[in-house]
Backbone as XML, in Angstrom:
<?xml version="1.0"?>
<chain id="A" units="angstrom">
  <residue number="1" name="UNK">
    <atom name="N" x="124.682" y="117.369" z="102.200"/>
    <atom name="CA" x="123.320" y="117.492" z="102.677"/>
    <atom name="C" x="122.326" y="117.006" z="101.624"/>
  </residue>
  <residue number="2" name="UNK">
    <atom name="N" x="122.271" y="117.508" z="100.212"/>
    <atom name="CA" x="121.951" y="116.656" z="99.050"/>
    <atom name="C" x="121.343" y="115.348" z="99.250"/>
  </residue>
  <residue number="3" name="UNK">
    <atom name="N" x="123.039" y="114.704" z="98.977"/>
    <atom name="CA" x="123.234" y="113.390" z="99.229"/>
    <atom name="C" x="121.704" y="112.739" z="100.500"/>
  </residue>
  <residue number="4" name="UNK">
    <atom name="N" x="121.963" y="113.254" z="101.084"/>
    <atom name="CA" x="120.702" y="112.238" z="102.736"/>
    <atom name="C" x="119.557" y="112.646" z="102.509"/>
  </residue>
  <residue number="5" name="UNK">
    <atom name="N" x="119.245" y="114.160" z="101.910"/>
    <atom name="CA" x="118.291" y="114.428" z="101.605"/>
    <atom name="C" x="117.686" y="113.117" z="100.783"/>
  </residue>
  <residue number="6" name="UNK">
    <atom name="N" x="118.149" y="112.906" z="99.690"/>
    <atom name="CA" x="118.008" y="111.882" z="98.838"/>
    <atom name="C" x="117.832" y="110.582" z="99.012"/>
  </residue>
  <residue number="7" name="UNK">
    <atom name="N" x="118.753" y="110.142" z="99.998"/>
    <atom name="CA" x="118.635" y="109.198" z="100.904"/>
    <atom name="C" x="116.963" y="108.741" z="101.669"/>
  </residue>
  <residue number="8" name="UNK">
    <atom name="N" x="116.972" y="110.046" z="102.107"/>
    <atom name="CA" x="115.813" y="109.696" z="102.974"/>
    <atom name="C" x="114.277" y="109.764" z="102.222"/>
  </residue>
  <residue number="9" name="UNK">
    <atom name="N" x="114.486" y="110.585" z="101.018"/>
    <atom name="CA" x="113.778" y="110.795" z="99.897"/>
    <atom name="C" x="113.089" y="109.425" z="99.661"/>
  </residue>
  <residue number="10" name="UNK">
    <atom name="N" x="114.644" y="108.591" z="99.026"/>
    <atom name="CA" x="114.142" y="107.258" z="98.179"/>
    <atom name="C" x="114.063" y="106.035" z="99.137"/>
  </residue>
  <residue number="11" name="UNK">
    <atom name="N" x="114.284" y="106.664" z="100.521"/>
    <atom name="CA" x="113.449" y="105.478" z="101.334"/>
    <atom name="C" x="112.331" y="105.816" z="101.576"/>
  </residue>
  <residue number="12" name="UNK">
    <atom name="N" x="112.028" y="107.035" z="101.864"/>
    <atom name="CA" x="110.269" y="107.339" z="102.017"/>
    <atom name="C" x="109.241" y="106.506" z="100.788"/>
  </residue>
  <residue number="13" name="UNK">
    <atom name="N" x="110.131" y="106.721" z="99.423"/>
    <atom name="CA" x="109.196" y="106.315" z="98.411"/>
    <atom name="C" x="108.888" y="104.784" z="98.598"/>
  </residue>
  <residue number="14" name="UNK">
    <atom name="N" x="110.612" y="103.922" z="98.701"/>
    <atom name="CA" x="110.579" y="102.444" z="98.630"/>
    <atom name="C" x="109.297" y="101.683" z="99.869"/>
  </residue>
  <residue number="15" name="UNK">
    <atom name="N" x="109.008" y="102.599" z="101.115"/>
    <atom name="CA" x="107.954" y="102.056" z="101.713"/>
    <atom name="C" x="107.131" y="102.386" z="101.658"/>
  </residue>
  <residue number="16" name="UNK">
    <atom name="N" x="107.103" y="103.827" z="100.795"/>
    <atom name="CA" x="105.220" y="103.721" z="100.675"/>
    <atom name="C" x="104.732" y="102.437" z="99.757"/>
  </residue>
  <residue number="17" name="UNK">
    <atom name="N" x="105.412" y="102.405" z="98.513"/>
    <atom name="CA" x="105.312" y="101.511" z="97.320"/>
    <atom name="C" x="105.088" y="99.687" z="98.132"/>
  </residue>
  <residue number="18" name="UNK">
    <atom name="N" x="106.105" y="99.898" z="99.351"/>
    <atom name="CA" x="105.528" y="98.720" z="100.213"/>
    <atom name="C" x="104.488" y="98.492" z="100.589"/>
  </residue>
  <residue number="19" name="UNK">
    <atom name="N" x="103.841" y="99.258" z="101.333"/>
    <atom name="CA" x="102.733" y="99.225" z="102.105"/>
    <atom name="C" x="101.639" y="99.534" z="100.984"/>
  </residue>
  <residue number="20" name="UNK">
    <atom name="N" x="101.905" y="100.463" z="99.646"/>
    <atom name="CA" x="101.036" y="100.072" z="98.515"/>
    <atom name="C" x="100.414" y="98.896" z="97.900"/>
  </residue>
  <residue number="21" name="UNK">
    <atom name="N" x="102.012" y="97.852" z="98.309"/>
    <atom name="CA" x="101.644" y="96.790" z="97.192"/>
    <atom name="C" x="101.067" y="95.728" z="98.323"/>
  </residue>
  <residue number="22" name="UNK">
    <atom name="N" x="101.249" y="95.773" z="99.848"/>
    <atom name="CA" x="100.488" y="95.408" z="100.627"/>
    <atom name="C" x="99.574" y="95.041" z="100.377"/>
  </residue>
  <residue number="23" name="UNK">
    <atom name="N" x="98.847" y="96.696" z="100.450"/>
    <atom name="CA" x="97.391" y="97.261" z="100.640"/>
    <atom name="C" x="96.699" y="96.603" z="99.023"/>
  </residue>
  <residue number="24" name="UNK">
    <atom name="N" x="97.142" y="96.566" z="97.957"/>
    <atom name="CA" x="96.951" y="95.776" z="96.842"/>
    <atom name="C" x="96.793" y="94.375" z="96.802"/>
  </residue>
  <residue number="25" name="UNK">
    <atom name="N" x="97.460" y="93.952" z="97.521"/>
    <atom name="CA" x="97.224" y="92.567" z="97.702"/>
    <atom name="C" x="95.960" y="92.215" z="98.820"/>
  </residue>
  <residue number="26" name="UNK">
    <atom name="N" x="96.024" y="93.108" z="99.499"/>
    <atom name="CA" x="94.694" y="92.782" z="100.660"/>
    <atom name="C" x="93.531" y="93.104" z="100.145"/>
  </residue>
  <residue number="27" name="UNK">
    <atom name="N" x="93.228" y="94.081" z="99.331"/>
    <atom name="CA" x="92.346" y="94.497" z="98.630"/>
    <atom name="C" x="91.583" y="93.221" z="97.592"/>
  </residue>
  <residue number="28" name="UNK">
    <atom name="N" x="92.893" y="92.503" z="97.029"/>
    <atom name="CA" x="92.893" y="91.677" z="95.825"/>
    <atom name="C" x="92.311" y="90.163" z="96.393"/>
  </residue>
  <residue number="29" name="UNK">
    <atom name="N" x="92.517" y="89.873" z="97.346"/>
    <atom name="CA" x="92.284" y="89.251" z="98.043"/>
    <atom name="C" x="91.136" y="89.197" z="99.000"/>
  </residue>
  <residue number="30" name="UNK">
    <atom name="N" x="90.453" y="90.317" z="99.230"/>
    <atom name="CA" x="89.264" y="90.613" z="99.385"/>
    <atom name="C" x="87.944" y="91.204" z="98.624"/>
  </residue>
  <residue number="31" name="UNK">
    <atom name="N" x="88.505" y="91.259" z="97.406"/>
    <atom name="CA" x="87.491" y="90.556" z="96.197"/>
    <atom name="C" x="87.294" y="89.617" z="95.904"/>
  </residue>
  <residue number="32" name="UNK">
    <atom name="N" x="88.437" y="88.205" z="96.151"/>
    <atom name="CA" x="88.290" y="87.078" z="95.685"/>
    <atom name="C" x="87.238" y="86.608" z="96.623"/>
  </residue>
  <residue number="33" name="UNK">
    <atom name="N" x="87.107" y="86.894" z="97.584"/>
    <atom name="CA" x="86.112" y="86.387" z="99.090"/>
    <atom name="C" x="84.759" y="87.301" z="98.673"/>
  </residue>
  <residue number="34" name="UNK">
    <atom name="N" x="84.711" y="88.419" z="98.340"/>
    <atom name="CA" x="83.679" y="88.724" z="97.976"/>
    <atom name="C" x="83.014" y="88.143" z="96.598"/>
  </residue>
  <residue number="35" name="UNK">
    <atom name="N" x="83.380" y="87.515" z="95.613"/>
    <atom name="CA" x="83.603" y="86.701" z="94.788"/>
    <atom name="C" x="83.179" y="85.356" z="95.351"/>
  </residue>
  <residue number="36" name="UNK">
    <atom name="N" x="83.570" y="85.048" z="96.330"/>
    <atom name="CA" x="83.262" y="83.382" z="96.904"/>
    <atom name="C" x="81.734" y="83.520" z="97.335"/>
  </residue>
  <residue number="37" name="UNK">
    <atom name="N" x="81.679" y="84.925" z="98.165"/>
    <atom name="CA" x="80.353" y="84.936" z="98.879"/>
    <atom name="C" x="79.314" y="85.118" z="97.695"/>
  </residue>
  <residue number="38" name="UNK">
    <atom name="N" x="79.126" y="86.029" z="96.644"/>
    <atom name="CA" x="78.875" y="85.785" z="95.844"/>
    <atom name="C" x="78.165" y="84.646" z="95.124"/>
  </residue>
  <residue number="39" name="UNK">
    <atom name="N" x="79.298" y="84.048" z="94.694"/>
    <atom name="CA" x="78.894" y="82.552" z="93.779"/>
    <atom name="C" x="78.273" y="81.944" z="95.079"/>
  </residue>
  <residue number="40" name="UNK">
    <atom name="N" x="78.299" y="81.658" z="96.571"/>
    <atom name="CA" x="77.720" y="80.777" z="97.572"/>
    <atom name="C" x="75.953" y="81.669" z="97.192"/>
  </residue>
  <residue number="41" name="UNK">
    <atom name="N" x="75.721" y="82.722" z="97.420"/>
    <atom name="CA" x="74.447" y="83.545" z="97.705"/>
    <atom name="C" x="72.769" y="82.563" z="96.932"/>
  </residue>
  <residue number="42" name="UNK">
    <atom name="N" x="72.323" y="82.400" z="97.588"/>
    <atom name="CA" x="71.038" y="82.501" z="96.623"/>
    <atom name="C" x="70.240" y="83.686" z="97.100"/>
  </residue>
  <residue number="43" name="UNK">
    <atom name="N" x="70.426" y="84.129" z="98.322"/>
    <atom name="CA" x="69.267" y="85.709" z="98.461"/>
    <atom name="C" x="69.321" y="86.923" z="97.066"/>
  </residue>
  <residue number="44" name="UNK">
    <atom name="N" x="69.271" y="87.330" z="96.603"/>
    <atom name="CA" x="69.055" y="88.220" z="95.738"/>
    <atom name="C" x="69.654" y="89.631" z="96.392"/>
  </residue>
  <residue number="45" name="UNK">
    <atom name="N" x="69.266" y="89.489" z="97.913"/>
    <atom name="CA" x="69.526" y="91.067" z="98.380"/>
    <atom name="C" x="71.131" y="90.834" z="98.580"/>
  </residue>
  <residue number="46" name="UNK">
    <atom name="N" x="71.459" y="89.708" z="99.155"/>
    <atom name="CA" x="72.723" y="89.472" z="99.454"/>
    <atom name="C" x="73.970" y="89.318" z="98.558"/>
  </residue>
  <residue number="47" name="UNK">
    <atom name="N" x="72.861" y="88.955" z="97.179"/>
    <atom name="CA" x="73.912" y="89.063" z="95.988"/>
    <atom name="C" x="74.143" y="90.990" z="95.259"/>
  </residue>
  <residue number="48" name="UNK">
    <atom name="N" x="73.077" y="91.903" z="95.333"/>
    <atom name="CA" x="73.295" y="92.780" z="95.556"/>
    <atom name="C" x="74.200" y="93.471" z="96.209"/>
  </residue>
  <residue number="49" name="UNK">
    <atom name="N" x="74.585" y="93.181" z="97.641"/>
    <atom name="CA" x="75.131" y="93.661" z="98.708"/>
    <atom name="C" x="76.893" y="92.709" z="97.826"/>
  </residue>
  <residue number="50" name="UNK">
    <atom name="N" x="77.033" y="91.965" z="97.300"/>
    <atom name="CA" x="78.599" y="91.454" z="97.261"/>
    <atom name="C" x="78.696" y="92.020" z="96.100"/>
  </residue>
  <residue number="51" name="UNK">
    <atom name="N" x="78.135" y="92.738" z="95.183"/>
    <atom name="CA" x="78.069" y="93.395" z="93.566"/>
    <atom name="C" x="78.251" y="94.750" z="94.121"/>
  </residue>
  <residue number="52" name="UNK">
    <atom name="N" x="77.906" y="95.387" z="95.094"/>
    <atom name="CA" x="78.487" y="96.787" z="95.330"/>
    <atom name="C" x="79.656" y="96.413" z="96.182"/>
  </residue>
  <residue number="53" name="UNK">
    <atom name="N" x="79.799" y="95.535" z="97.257"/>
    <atom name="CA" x="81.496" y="95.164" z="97.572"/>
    <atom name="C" x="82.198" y="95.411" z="96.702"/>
  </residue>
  <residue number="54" name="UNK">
    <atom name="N" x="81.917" y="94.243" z="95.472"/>
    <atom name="CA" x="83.225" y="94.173" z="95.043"/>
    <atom name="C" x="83.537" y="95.192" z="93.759"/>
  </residue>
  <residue number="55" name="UNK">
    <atom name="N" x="82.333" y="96.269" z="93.569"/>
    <atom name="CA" x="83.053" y="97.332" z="92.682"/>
    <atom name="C" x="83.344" y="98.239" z="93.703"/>
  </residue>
  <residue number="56" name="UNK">
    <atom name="N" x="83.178" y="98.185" z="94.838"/>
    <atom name="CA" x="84.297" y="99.578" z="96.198"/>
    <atom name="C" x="84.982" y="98.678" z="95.853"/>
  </residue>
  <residue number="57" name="UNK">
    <atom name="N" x="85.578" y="97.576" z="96.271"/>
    <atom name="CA" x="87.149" y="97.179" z="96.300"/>
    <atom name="C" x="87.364" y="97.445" z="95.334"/>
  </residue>
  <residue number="58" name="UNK">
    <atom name="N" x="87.180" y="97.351" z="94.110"/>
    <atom name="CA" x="87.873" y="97.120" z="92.756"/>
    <atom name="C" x="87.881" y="98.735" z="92.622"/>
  </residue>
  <residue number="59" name="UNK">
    <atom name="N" x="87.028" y="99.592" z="92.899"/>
    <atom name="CA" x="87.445" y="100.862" z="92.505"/>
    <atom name="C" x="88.911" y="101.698" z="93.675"/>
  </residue>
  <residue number="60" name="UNK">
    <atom name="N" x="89.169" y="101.006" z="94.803"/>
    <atom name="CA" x="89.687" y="101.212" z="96.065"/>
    <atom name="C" x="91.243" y="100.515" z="95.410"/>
  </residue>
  <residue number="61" name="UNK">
    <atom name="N" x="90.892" y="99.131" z="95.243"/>
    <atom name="CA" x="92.594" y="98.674" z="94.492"/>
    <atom name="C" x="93.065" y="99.042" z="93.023"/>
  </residue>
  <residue number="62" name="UNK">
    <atom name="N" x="91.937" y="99.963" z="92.312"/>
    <atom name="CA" x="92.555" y="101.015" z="90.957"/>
    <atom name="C" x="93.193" y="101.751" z="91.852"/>
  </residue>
  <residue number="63" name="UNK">
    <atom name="N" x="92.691" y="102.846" z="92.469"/>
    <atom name="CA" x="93.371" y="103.970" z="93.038"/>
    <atom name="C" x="94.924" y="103.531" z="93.865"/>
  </residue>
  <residue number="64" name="UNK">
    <atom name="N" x="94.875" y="102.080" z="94.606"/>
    <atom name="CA" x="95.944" y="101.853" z="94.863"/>
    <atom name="C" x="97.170" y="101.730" z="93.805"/>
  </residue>
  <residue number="65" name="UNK">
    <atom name="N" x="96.374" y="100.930" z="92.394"/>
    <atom name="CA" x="97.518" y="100.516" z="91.414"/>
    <atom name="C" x="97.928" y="101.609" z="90.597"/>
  </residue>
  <residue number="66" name="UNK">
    <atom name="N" x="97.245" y="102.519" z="90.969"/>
    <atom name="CA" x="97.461" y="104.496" z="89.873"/>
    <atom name="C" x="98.778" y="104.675" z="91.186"/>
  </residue>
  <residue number="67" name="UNK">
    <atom name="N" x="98.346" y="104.443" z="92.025"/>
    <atom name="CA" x="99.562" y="104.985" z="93.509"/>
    <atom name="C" x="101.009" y="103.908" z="93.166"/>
  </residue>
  <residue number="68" name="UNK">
    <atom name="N" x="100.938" y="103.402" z="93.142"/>
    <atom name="CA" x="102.046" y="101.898" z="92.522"/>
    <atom name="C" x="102.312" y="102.115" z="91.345"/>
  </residue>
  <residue number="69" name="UNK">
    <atom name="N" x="101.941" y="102.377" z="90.224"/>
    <atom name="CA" x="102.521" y="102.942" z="89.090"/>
    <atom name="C" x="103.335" y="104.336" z="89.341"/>
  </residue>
  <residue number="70" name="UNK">
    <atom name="N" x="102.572" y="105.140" z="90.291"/>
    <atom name="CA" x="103.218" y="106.374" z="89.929"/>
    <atom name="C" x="104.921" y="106.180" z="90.828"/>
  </residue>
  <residue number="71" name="UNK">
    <atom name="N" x="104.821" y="105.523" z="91.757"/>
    <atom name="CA" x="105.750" y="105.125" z="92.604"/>
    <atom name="C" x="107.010" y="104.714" z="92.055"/>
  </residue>
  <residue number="72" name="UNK">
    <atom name="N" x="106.403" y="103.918" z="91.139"/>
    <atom name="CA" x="107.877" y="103.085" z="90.606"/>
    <atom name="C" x="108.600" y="103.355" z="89.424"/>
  </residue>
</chain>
């Protein structure tokens, strides 16, 4: 009983760490676009608006990569 316990244990972990490193990459990847919009902007308000984007993402894909470290 152990044994499957364990089993089912270290598959629960191997797909969260999946769908972690997913969610890391989509994240990572949606800074680079917030990043594009960015450098395109000349409005001032609009460059505002992609400078708080991209510190939520960047604070959103830390918390993912603290979740991915602890995982592996």
């Amino acid at each position: 009983m152990n044994i499957n316990s364990n089993y089912w244990e270290e598959r629960r972990r191997r797909q969260s760490l999946k769908r972690s490193k997913k969610e890391f990459d989509r994240l990572s990847n949606a800074i680079s676009q917030a990043y594009r919009s960015f450098n395109a902007s000349t409005d001032s308000a609009q460059m505002d608006a992609c400078i708080y984007e991209i510190n939520a993402l960047r604070a959103r894909r830390d918390g993912v990569l603290r979740e991915i470290r602890k995982l592996e």
